[in-house]
VOGU-3710 file (C-alpha; in Angstrom, 3 decimals, decimal comma):
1> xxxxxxxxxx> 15,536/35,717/6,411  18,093/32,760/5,250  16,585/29,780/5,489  18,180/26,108/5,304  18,670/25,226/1,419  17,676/21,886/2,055  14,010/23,380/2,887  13,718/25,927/0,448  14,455/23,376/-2,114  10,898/21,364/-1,133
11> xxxxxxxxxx> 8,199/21,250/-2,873  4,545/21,796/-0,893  2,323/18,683/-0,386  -0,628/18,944/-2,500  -2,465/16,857/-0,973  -2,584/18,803/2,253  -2,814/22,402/0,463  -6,023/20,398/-1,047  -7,410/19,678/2,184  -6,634/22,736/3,258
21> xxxxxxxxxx> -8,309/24,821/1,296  -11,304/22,474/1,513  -11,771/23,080/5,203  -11,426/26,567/4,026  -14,244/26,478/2,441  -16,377/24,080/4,559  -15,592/26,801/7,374  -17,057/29,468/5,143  -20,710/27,644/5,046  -19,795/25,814/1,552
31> xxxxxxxxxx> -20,802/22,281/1,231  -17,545/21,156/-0,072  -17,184/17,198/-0,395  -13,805/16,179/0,352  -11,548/13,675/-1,984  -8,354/14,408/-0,983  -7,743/12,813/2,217  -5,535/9,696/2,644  -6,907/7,877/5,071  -9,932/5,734/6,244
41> xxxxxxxxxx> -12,752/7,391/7,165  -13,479/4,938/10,251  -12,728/5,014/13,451  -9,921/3,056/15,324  -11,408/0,443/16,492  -12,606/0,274/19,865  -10,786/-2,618/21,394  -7,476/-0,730/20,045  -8,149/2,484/22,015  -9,754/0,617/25,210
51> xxxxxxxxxx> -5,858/-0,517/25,266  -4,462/2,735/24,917  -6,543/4,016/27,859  -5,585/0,686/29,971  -1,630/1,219/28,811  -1,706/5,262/30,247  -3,850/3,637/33,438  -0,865/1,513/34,064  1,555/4,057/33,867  2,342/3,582/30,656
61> xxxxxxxxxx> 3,270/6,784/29,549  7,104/6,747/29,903  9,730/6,691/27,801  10,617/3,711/25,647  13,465/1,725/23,540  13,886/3,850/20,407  13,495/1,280/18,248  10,365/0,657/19,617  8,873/-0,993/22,594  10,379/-4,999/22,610
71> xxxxxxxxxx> 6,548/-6,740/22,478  5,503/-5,010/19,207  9,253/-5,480/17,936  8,315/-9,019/18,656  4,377/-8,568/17,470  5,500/-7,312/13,879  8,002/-10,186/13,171  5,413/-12,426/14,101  2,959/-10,432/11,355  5,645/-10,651/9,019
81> xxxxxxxxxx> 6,088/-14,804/9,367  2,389/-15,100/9,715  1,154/-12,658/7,083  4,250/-13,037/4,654  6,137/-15,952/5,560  9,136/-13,749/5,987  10,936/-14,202/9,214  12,977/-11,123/10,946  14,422/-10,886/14,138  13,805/-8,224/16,491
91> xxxxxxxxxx> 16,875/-6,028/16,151  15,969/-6,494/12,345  13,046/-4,005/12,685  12,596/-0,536/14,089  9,074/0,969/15,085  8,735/4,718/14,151  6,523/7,759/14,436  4,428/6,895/10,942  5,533/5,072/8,655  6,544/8,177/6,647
101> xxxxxxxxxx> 9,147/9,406/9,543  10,545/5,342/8,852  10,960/6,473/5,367  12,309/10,114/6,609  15,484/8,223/8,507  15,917/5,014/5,906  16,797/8,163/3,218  19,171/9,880/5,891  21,174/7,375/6,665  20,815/5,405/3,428
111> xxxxxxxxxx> 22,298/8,345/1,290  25,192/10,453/0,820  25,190/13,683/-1,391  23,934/12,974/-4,858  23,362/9,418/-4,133  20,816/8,512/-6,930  17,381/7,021/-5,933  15,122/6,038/-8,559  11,064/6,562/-8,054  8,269/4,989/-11,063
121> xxxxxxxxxx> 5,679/7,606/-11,784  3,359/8,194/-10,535  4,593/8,468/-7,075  3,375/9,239/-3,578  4,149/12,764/-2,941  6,677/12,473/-0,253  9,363/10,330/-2,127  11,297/12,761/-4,069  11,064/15,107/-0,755  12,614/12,811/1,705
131> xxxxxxxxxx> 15,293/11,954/-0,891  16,160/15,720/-1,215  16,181/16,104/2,379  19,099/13,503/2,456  20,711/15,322/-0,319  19,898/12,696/-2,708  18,671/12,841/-6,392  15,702/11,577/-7,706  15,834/9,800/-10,623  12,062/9,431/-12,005
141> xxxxxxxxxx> 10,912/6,453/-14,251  8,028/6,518/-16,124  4,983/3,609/-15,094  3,020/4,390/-18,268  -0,484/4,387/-18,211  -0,709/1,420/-20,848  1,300/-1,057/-18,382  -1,374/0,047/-15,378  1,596/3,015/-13,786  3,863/0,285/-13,508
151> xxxxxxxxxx> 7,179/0,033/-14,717  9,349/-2,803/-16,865  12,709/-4,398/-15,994  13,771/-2,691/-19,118  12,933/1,118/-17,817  14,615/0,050/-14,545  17,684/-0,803/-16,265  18,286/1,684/-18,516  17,526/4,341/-15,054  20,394/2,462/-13,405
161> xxxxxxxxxx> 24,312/4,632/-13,151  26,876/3,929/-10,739  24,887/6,574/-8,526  22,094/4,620/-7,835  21,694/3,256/-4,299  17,873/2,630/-3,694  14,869/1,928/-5,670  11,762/2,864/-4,202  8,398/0,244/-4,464  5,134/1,172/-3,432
171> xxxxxxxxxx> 2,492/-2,200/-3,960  -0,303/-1,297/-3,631  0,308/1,939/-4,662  -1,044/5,488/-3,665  -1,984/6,496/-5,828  -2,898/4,348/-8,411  -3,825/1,192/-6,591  -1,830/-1,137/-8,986  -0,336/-3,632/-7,658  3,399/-5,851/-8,916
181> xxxxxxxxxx> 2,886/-9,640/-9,470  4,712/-11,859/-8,187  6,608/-12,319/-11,567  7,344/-8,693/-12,137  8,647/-8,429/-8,486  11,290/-11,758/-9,253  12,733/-9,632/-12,239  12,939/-6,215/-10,527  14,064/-8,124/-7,673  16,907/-9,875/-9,388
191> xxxxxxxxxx> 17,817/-6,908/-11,134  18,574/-4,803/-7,498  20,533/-7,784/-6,248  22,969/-7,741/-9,591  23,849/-4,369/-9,079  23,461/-4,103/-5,531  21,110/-1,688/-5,598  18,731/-1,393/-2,017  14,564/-2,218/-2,458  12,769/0,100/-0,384
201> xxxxxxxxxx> 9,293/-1,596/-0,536  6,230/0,488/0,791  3,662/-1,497/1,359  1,197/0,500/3,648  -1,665/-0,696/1,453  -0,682/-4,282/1,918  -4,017/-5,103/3,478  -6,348/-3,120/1,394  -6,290/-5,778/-1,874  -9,444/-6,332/-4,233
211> xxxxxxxxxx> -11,614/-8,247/-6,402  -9,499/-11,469/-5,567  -6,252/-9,883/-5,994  -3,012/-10,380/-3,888  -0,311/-8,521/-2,351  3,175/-10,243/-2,274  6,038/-8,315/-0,710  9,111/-7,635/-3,046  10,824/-9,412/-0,141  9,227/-12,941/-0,659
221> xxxxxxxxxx> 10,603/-13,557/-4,198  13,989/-14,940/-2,658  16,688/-14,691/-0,289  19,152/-12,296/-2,217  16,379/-9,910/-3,098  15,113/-9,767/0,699  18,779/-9,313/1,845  18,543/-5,995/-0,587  15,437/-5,029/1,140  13,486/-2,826/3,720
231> xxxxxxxxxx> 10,090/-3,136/4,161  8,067/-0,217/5,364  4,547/-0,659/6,615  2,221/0,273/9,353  -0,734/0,447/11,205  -2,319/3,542/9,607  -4,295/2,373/6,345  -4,981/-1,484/8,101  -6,286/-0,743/10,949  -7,433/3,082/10,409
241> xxxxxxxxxx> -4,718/4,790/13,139  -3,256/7,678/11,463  -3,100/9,414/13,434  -1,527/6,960/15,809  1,638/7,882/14,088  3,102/4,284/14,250  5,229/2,727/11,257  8,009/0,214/11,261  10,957/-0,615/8,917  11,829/-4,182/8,831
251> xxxxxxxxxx> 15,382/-5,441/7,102  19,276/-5,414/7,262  20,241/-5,365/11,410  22,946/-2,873/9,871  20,431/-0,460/8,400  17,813/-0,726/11,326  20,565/-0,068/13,824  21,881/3,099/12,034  18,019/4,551/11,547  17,675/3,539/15,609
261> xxxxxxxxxx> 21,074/5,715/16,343  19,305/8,675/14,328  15,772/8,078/15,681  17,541/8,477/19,744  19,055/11,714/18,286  15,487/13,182/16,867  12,243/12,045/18,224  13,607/9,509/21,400  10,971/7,168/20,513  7,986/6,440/19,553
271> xxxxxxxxxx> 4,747/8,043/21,710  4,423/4,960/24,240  0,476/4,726/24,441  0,470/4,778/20,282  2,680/2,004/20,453  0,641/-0,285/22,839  -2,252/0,447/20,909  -0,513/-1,062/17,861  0,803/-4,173/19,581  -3,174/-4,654/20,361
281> xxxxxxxxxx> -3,979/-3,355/16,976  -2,055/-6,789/15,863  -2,654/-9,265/18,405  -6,584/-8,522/18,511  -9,634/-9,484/16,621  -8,727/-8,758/12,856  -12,170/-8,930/11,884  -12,249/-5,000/11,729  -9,319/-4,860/9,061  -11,973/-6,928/6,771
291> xxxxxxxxxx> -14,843/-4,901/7,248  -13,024/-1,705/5,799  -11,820/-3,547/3,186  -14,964/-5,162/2,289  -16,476/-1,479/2,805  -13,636/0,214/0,101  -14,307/-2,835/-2,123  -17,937/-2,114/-2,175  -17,740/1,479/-2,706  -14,557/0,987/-5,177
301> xxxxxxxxxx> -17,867/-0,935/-7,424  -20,056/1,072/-7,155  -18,499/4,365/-7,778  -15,878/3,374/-11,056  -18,776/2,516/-13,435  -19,817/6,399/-12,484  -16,877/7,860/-12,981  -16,064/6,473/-16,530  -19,515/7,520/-17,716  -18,145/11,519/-16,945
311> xxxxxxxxxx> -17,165/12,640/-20,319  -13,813/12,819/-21,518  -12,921/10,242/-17,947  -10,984/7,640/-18,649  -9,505/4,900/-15,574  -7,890/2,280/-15,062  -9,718/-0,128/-12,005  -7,368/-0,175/-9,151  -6,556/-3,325/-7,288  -5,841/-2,011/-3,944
321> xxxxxxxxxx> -5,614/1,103/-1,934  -8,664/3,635/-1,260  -8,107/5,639/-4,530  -9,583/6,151/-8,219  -6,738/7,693/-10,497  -8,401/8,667/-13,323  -7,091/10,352/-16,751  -8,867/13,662/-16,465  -6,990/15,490/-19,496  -9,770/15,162/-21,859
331> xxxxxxxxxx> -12,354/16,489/-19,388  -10,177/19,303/-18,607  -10,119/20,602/-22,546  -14,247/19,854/-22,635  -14,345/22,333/-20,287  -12,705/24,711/-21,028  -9,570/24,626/-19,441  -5,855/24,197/-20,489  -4,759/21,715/-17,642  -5,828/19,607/-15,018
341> xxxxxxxxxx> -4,633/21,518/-12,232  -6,748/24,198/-13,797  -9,308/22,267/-13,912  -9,307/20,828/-10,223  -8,966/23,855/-9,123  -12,351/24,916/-10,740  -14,018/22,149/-9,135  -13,426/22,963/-5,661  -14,291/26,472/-6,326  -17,434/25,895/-8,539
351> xxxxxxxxxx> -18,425/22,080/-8,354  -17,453/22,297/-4,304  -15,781/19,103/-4,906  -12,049/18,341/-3,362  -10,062/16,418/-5,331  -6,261/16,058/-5,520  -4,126/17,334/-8,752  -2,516/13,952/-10,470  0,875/17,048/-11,338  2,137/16,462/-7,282
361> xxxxxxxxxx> 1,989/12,749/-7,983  4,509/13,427/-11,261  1,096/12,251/-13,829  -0,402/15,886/-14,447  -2,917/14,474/-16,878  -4,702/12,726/-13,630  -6,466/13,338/-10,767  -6,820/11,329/-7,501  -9,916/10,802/-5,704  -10,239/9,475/-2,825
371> xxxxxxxxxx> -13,376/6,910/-1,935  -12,473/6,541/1,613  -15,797/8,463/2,553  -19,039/7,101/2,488  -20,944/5,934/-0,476  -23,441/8,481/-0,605  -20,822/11,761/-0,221  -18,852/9,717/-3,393  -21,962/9,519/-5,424  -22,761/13,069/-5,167
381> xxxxxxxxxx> -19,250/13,721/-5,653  -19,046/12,320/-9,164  -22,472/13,982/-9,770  -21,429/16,963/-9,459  -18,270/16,410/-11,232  -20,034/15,173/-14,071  -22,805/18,074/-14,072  -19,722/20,352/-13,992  -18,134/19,145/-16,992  -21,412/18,805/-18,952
391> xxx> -22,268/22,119/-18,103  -19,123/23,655/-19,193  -19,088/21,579/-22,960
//
């Protein structure tokens, strides 16, 4: 059978083979602890769903606009002005099923063939996908390990031809958990604007910050450099709805309208009850948003000092996000094994631990590891990780 070139040309998810084979396991009788997963491990909370159930009592279950129903258009500027001091008007954002189908139609109408997009390593799986999918080319730019995965005005530059159209930022990122300051953001941002290049700015982890740190949007820096860019964001990671499915896109009315066109053509709209639970999901009680992220904070503690004390682990301490993306190359070759894919392979099979290879984030000395589980699943986790290794020296 002939199938579409633009399919054959993708590359699997490893994150969901990961999972997959987990549940594999678990459904064999193994007790496998899973890492891999990227998404909180609460539940939605309840004054979110109670809304859902009151929006399909009400007859709620119709189609809607497919850019998203008006009142959560209206919800996420107001998030935007409160959260970011950034003001949008409604036909300046479009609501979508997941923030990664937002990203799906920004690339398709953003980019013609070979259109050049460039994406810092280490990158969220999905990037260099969707830009395929729209026939683009990803251009990849190192974020070296010694400048905590991010990369330097200088590396941005130098990435730049007349083929470049977008940049792709993801602060916090998945899945290191670095986050840009403010002053690195002003220099990437400048840099776009002179050669009118577009900022597509994922920030999904926006609310899940650290230790004191803080998350400013790409698009806050200045007017020019928020003219050149879309922010994508959603309710998934906040607010623990993934599978919700609700995202938005928020910038140029020109942009927003094109993605709206294609959205009518593909998927209507939106699923109607998601998308009153997410204009509840921002006008309620916010206090759950903090517990989770006091909850990752506390586990984020607890957990790093144990991983560095694995031999041959080395991390950097992320500042946002639910992940731990640790260089794992060294305790790869004490035990035994040529690479880290190798070598997270053998702890799923052996060590029955789940954890995600750092090679389908474009940093195949790493691994990622998920601590959105609870603290006593992590801590045997890295037990057995490091009883692995030690066993194998």
């Amino acid at each position: 059978m002939k199938l579409a070139n633009r399919v054959a040309a993708l590359t699997p998810s490893s994150t969901l083979a990961i999972t997959a084979k987990a549940k594999e396991l678990k459904a064999a009788g193994h007790d496998v602890i899973g890492l891999g997963a990227g998404e909180p491990d609460f539940n939605t909370p309840d004054y979110i769903i109670e809304a859902a159930v009151k929006a399909m009592r009400e007859g709620h279950t119709k189609y809607t606009p497919s850019a998203g129903l008006p009142a959560l258009k209206q919800a996420i500027c107001k998030k935007l002005l409160d959260d970011q001091q950034l003001e949008y008007k409604p036909n300046e954002v479009i609501v979508g099923s997941g923030a990664k189908f937002v990203l799906y139609a920004l690339f398709q109408v953003l980019l013609n063939k070979d259109d050049e997009v460039i994406i810092p390593t280490p990158y969220w799986v999905s990037y260099p996908e969707q830009v395929k999918l729209a026939e683009g080319v990803p251009v990849y730019v190192e974020g070296k390990e010694e400048n905590n995965f991010k990369i330097t005005v200088d590396q941005l530059e130098a990435a730049i031809t007349d083929k470049t159209v977008a940049l792709i930022l993801n602060s916090p990122s998945n899945p290191t958990g670095m986050l840009y300051s403010k002053e690195e953001l002003q220099a990437i941002g400048e840099l776009c604007v002179k050669h009118n290049i577009w900022i597509v700015s994922d920030e999904i982890y926006e609310k899940l910050v650290y230790f004191g740190a803080t998350h400013t949007s790409i698009a806050q820096v200045g007017e020019e450099v928020k003219a050149r860019t879309i922010i994508i964001n959603g309710h998934s990671k906040s607010h623990s709805m993934t599978g919700w499915r609700i995202g938005y896109a928020a910038g140029s009315q020109e942009i927003i309208k094109s993605m709206t066109d294609l959205s009518s053509h593909s998927i209507s709209n939106p699923t109607s009850v998601a998308q009153y639970a997410a204009l509840a999901a921002y006008e309620g009680d916010q206090g759950p948003v903090e517990t989770m992220r006091q909850a990752f904070e506390q586990r984020l503690e607890v957990i790093y000092d144990k991983l560095i004390a694995i031999p041959g682990m080395s991390c950097i301490k992320p500042q946002g996000a639910f992940y731990l993306f640790p260089n794992a190359k060294k305790s790869a070759e004490l035990s035994g094994y040529n690479n880290v894919d190798d070598f997270a392979k053998a702890l799923l099979e052996e060590a029955l631990v789940a954890v995600v290879p750092g090679s389908g984030f474009g940093a195949p000395e790493n691994l990622r590891l998920s601590y959105a589980t609870s603290l006593d699943l992590l801590e045997e986790a890295i037990t057995r990780i490091r009883k692995f290794v030690e066993e194998k020296m």
